[in-house]
N, CA, C and O atoms as a Tinker XYZ file with bonds, in Angstrom:
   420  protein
     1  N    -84.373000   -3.399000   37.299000    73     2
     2  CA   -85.326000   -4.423000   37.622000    64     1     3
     3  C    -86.252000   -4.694000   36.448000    63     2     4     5
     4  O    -86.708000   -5.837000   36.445000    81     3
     5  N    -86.691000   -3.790000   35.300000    73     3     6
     6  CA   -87.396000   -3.855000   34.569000    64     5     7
     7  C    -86.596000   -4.896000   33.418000    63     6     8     9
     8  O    -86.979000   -5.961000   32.934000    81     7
     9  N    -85.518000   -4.231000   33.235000    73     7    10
    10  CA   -84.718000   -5.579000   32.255000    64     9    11
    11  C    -85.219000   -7.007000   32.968000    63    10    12    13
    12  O    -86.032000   -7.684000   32.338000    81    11
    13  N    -84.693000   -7.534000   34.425000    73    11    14
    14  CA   -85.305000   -8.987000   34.793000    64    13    15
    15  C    -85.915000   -8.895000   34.685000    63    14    16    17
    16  O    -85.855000   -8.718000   33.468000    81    15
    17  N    -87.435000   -8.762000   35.045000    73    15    18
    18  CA   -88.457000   -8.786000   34.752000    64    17    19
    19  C    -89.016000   -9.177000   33.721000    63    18    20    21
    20  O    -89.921000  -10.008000   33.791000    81    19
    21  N    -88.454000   -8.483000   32.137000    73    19    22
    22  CA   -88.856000   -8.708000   31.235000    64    21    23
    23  C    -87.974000   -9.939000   30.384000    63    22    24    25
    24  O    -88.108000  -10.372000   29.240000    81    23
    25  N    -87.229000  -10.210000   31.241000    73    23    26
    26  CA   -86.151000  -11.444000   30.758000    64    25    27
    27  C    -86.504000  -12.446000   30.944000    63    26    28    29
    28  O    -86.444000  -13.391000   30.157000    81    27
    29  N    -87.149000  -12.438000   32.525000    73    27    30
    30  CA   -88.311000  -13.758000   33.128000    64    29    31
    31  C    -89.731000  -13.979000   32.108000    63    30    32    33
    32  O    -90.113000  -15.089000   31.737000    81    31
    33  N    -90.347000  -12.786000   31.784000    73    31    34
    34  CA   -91.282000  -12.561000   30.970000    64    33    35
    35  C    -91.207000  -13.462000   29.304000    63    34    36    37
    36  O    -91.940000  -14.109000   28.556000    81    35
    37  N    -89.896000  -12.999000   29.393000    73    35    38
    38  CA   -89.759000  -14.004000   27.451000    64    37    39
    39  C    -89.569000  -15.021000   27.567000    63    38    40    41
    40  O    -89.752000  -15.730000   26.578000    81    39
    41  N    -89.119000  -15.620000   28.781000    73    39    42
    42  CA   -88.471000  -17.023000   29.180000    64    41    43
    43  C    -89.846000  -17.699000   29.284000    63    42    44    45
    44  O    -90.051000  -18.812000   28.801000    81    43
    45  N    -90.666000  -17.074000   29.852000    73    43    46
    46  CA   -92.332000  -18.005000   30.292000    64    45    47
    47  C    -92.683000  -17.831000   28.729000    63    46    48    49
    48  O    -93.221000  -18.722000   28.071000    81    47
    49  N    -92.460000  -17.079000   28.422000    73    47    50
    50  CA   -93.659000  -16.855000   26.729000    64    49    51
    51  C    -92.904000  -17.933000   25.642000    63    50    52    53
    52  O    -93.505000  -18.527000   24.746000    81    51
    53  N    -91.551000  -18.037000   25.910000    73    51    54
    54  CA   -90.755000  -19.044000   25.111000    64    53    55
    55  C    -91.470000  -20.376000   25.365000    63    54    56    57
    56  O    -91.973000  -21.103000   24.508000    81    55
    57  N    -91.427000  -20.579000   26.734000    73    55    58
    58  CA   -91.778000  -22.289000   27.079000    64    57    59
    59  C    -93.176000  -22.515000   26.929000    63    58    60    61
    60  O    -93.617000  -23.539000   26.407000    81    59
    61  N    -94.050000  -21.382000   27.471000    73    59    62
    62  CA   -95.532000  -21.654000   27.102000    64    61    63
    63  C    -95.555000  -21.824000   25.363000    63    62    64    65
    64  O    -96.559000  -22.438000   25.001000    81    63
    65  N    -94.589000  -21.375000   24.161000    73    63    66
    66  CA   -94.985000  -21.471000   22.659000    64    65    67
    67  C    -94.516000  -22.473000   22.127000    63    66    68    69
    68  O    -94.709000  -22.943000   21.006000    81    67
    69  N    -93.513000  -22.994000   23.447000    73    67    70
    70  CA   -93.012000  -24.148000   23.226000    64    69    71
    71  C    -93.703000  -25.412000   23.727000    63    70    72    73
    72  O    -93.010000  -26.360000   23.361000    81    71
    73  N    -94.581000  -25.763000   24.286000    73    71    74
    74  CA   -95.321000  -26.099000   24.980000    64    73    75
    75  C    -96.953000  -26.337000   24.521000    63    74    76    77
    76  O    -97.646000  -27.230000   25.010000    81    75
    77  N    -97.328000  -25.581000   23.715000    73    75    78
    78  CA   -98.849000  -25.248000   23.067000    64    77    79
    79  C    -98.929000  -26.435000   22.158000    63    78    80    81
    80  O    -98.201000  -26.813000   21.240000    81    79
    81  N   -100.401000  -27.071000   22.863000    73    79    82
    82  CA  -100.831000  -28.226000   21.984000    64    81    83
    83  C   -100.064000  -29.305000   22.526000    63    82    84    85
    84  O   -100.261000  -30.335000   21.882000    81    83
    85  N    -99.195000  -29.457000   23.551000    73    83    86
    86  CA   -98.640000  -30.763000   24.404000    64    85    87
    87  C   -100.203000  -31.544000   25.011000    63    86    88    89
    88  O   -101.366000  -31.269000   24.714000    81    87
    89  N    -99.874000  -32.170000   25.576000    73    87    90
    90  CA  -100.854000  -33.375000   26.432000    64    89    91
    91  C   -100.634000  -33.044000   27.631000    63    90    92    93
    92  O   -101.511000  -32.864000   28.476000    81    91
    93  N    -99.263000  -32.922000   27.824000    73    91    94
    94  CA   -99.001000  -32.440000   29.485000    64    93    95
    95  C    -98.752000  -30.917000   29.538000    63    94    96    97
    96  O    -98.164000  -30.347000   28.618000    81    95
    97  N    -99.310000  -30.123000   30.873000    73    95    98
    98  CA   -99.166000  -29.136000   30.877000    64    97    99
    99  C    -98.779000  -28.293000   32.534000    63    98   100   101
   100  O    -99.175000  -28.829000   33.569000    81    99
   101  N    -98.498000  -27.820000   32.550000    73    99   102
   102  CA   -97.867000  -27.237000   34.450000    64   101   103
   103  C    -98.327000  -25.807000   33.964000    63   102   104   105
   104  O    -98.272000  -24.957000   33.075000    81   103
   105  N    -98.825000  -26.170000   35.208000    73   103   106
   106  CA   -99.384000  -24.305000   35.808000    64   105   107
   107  C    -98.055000  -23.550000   36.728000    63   106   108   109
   108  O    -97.522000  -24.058000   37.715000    81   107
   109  N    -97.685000  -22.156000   36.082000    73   107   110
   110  CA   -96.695000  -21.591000   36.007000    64   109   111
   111  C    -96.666000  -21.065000   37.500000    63   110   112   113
   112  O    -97.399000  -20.076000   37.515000    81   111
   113  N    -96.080000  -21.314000   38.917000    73   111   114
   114  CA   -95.942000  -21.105000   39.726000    64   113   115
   115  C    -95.677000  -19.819000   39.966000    63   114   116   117
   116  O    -95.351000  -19.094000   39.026000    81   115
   117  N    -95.797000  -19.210000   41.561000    73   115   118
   118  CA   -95.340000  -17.434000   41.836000    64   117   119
   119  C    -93.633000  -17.577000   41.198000    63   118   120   121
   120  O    -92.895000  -18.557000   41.296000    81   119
   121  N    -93.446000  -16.717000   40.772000    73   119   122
   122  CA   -92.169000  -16.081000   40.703000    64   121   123
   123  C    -91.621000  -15.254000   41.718000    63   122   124   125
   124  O    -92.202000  -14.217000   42.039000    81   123
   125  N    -90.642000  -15.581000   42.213000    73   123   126
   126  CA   -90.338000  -14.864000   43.437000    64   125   127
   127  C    -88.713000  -13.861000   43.011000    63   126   128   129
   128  O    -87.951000  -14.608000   42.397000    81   127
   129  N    -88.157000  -12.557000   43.192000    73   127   130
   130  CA   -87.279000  -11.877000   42.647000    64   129   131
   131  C    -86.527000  -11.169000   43.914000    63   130   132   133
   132  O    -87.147000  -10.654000   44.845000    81   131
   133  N    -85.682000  -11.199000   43.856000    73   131   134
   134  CA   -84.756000  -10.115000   45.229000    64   133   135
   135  C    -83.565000   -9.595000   44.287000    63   134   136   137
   136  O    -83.033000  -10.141000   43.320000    81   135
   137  N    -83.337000   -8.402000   44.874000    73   135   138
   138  CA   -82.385000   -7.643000   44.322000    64   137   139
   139  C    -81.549000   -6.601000   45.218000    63   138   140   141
   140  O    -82.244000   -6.056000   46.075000    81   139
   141  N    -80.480000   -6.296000   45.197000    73   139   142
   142  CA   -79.513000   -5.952000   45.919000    64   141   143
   143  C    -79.842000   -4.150000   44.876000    63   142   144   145
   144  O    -79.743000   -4.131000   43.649000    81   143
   145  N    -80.164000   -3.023000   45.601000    73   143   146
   146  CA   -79.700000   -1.679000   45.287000    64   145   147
   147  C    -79.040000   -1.056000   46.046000    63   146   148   149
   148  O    -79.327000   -0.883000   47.231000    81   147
   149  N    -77.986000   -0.596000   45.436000    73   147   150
   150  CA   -76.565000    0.023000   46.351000    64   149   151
   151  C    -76.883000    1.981000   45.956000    63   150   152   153
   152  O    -76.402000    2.317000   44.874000    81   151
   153  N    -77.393000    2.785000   46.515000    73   151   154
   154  CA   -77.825000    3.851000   46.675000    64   153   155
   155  C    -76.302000    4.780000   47.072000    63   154   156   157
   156  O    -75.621000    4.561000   48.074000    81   155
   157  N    -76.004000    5.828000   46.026000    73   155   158
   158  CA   -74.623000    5.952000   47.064000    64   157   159
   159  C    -74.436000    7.613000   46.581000    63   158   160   161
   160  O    -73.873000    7.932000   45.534000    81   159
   161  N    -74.912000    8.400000   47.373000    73   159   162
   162  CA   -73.775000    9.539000   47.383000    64   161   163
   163  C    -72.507000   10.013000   47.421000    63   162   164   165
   164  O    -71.852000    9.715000   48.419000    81   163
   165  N    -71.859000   10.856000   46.360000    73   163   166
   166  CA   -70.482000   11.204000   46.319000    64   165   167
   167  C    -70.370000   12.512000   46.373000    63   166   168   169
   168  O    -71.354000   13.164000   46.025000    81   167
   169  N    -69.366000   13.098000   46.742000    73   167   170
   170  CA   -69.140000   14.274000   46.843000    64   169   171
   171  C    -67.418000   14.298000   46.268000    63   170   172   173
   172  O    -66.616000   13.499000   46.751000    81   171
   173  N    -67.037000   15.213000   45.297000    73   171   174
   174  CA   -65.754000   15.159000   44.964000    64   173   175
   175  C    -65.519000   16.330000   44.311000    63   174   176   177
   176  O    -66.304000   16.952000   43.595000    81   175
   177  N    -64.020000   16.684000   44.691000    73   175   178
   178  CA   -63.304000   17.862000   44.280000    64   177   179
   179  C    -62.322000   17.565000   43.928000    63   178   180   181
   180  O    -61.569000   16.862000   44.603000    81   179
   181  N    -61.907000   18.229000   42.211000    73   179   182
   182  CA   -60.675000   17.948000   41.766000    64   181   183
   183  C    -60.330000   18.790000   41.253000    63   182   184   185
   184  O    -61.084000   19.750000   41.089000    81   183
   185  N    -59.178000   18.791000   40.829000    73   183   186
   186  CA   -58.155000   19.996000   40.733000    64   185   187
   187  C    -56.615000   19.697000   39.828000    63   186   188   189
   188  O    -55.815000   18.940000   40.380000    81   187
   189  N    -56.301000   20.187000   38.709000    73   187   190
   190  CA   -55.257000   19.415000   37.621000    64   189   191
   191  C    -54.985000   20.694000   37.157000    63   190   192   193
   192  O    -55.524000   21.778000   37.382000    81   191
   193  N    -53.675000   20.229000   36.197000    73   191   194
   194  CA   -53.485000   20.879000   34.572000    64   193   195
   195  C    -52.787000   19.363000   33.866000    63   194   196   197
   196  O    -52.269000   18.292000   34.185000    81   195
   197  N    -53.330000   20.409000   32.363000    73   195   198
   198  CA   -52.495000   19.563000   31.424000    64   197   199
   199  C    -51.534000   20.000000   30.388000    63   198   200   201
   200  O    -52.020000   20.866000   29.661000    81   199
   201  N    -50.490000   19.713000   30.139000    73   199   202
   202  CA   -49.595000   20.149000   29.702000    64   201   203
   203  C    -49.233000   19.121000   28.537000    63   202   204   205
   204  O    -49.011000   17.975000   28.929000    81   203
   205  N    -49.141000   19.349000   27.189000    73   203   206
   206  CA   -49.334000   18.124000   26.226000    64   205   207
   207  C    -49.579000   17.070000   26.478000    63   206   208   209
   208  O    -50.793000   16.886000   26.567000    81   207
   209  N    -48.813000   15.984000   26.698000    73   207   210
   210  CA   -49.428000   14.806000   27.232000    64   209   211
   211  C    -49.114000   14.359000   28.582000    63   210   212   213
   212  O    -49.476000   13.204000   28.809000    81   211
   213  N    -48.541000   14.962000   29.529000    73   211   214
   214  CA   -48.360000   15.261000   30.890000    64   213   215
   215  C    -49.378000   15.846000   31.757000    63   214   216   217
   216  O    -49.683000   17.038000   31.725000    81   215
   217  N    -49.852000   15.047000   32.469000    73   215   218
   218  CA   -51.078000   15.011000   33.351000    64   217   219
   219  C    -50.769000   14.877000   34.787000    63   218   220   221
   220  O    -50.207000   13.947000   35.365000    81   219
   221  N    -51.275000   16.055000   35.284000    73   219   222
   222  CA   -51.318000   15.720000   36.920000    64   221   223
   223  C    -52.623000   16.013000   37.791000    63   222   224   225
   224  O    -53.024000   17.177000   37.790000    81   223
   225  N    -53.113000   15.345000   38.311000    73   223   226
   226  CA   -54.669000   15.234000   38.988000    64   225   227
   227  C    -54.430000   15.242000   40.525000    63   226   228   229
   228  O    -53.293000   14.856000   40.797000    81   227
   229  N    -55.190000   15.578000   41.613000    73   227   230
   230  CA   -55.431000   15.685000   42.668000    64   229   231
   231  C    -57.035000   15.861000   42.929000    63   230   232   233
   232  O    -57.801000   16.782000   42.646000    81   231
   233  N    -57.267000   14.381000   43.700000    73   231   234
   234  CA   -58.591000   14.489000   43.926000    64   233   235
   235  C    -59.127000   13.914000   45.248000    63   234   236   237
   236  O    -58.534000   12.969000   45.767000    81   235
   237  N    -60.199000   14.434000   45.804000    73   235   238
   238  CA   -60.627000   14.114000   47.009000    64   237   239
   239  C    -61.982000   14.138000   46.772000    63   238   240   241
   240  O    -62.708000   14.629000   45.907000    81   239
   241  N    -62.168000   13.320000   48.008000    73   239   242
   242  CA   -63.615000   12.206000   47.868000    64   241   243
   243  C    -64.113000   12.210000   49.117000    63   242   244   245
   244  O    -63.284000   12.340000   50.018000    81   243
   245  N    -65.744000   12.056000   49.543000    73   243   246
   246  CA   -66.613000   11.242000   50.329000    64   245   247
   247  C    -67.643000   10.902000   49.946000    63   246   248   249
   248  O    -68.391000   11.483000   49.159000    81   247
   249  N    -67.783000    9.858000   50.506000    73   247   250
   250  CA   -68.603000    8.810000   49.369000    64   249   251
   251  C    -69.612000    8.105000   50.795000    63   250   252   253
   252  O    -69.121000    7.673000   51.839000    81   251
   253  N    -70.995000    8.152000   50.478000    73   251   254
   254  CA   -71.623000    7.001000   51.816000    64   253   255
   255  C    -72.975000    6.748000   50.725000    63   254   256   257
   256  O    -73.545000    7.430000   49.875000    81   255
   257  N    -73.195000    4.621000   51.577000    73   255   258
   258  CA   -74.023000    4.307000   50.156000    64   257   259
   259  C    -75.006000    3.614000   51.580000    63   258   260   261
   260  O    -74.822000    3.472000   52.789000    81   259
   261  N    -76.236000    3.278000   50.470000    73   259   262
   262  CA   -76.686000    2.216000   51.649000    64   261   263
   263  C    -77.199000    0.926000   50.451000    63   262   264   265
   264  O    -77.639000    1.123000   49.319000    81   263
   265  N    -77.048000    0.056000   50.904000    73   263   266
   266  CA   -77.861000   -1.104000   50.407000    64   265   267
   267  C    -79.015000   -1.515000   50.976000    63   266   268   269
   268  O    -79.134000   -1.950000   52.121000    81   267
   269  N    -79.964000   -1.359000   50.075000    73   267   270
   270  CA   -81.588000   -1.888000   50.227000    64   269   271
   271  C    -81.809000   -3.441000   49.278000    63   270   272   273
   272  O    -81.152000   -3.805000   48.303000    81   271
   273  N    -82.811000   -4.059000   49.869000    73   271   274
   274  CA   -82.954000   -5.399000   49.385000    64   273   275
   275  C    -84.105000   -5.200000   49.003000    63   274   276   277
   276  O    -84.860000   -4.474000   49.649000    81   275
   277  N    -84.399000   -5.679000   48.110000    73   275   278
   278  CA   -85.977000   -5.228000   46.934000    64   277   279
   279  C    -86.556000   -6.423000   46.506000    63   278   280   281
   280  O    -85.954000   -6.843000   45.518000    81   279
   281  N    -87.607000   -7.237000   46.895000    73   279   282
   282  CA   -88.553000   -8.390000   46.412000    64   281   283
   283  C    -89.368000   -8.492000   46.628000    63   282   284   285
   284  O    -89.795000   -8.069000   47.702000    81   283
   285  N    -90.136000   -9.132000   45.730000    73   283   286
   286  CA   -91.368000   -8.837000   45.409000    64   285   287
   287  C    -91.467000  -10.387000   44.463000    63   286   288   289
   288  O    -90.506000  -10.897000   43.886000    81   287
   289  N    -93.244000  -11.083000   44.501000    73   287   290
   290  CA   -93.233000  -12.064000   43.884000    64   289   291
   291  C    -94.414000  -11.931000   42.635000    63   290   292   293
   292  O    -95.548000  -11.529000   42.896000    81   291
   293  N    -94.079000  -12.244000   41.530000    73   291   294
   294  CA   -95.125000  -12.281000   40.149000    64   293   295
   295  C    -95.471000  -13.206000   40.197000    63   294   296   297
   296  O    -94.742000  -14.180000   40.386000    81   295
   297  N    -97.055000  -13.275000   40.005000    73   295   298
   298  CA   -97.534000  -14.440000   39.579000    64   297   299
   299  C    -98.033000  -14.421000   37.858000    63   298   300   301
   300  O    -98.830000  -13.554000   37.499000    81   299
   301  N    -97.522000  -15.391000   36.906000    73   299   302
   302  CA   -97.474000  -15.368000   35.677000    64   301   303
   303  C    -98.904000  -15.435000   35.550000    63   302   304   305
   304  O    -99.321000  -16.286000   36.336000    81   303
   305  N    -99.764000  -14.939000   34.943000    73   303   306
   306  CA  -101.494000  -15.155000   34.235000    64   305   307
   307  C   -101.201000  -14.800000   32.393000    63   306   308   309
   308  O   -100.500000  -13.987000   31.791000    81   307
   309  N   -102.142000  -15.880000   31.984000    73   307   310
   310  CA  -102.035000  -15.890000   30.650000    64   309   311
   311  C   -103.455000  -14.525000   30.340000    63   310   312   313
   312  O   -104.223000  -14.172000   31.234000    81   311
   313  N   -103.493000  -13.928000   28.793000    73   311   314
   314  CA  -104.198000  -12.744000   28.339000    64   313   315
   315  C   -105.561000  -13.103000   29.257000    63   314   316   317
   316  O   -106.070000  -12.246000   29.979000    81   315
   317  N   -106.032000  -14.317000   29.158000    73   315   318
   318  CA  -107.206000  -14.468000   29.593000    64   317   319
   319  C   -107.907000  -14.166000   31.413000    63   318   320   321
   320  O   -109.009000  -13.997000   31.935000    81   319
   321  N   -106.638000  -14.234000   31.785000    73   319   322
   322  CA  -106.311000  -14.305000   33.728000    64   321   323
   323  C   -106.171000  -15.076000   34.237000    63   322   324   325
   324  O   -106.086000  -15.121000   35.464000    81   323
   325  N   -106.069000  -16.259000   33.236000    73   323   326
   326  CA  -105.802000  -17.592000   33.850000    64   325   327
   327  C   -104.167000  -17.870000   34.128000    63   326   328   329
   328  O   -103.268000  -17.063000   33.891000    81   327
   329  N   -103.969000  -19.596000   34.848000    73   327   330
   330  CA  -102.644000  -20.108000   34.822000    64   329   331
   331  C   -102.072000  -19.477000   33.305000    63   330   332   333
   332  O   -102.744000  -19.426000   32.275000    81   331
   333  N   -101.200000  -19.194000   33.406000    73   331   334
   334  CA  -100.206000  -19.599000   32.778000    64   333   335
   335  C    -99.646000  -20.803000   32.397000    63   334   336   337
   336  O    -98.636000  -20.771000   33.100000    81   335
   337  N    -99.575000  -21.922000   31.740000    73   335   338
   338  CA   -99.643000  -23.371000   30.853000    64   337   339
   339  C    -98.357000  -23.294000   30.312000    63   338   340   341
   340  O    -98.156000  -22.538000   29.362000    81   339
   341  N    -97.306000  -24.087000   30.866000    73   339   342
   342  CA   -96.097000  -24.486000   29.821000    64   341   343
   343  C    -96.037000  -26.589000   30.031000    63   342   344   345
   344  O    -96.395000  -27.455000   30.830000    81   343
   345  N    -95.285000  -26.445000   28.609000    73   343   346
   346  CA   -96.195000  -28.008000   28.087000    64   345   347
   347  C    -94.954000  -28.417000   27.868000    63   346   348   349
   348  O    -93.991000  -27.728000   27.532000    81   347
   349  N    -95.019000  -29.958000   28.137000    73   347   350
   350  CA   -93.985000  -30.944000   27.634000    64   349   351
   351  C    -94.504000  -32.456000   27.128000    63   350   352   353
   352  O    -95.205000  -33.236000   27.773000    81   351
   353  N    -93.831000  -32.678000   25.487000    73   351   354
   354  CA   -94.139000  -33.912000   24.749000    64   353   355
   355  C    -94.332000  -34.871000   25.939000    63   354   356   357
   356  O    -93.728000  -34.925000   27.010000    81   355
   357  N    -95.218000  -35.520000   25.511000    73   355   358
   358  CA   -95.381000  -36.901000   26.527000    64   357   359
   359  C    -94.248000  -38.012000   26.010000    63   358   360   361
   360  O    -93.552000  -38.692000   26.764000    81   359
   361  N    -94.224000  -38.039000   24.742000    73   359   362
   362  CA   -93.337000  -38.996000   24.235000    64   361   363
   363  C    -91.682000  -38.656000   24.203000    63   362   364   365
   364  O    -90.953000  -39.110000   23.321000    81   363
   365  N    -91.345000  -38.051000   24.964000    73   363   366
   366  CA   -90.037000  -37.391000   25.644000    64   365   367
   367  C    -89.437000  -39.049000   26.289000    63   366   368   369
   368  O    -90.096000  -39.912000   26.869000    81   367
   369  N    -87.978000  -39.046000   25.921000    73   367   370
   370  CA   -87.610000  -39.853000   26.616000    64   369   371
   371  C    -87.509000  -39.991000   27.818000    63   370   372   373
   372  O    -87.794000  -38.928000   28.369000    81   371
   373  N    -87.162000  -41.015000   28.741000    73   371   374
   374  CA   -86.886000  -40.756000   30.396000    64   373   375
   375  C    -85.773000  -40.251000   30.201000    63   374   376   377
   376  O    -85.278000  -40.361000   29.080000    81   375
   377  N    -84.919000  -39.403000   31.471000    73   375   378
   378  CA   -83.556000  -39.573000   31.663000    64   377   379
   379  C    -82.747000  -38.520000   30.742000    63   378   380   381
   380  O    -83.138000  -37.983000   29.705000    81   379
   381  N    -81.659000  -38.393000   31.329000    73   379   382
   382  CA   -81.434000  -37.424000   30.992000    64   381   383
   383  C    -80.577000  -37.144000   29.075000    63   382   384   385
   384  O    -80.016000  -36.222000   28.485000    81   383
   385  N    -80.927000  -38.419000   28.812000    73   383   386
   386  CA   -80.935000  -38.418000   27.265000    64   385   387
   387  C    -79.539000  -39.454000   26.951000    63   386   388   389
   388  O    -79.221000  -40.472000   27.564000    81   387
   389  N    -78.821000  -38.775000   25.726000    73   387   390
   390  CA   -77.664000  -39.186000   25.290000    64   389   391
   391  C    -76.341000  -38.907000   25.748000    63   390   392   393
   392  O    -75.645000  -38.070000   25.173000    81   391
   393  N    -75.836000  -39.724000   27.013000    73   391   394
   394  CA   -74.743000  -39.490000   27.562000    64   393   395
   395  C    -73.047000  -39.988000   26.789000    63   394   396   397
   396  O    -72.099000  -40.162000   27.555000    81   395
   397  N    -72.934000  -40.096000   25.868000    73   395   398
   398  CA   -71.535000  -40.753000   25.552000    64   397   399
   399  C    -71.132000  -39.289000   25.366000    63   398   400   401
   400  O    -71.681000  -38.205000   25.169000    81   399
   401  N    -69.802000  -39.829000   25.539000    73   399   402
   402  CA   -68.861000  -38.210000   25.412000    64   401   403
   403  C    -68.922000  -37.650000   26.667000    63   402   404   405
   404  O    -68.402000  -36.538000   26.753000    81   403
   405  N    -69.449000  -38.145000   27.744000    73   403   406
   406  CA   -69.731000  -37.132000   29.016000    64   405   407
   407  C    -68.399000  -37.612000   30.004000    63   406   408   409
   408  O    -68.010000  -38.779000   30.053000    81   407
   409  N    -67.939000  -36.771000   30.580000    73   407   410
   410  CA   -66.797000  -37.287000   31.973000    64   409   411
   411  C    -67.696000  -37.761000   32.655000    63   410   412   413
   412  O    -68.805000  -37.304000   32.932000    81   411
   413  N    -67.083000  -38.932000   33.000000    73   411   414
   414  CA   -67.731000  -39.325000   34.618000    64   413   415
   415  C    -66.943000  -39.364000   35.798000    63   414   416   417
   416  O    -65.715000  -39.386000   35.874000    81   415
   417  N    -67.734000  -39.370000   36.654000    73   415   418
   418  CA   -67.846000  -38.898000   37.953000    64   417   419
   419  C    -66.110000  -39.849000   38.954000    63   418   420
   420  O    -65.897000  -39.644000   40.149000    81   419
């Protein structure tokens, strides 16, 4: 969870440096995160030889897991404690730009 976290983290710090000194500016909404942890005990016994490159294995297993669901929501604050500010040129075109070369629909 700490890797996302800090992946979401560079992504806001990218657009807010990208953004600094725009005209327009958006206050960085909650971040909301869920995550799937699969918790799982094993128990296993095995039992072989090896004989140059001739291998024989016998193994037995029980295995029980549980899945927990984990979320939790960040709210981004800049050093100061304020919004968080990511900015976009005003003089941005409309639309979604330069389409030639695109398949259509």
């Amino acid at each position: 969870m700490a890797d996302a976290v800090a992946a979401v983290r560079d992504e806001l710090l990218e657009a807010a440096a990208r953004g600094a000194g725009q005209e327009i500016n958006f206050a960085v909404g909650p971040v909301e995160m869920e995550f799937e942890v699969e918790l799982r005990a094993d128990a296993k016994a095995k039992a072989g030889f090896r004989v140059w490159a001739v291998t024989a294995e016998t193994e037995a297993g029980l295995s029980r897991g549980r899945t927990h669901r984990v979320s939790f929501t960040l709210t981004p604050r800049n050093p100061d404690g304020g919004d968080l500010l990511v900015g976009g040129a005003p003089a941005r075109a409309a639309g979604p730009g330069d389409v030639t070369g695109r398949i259509r629909d």
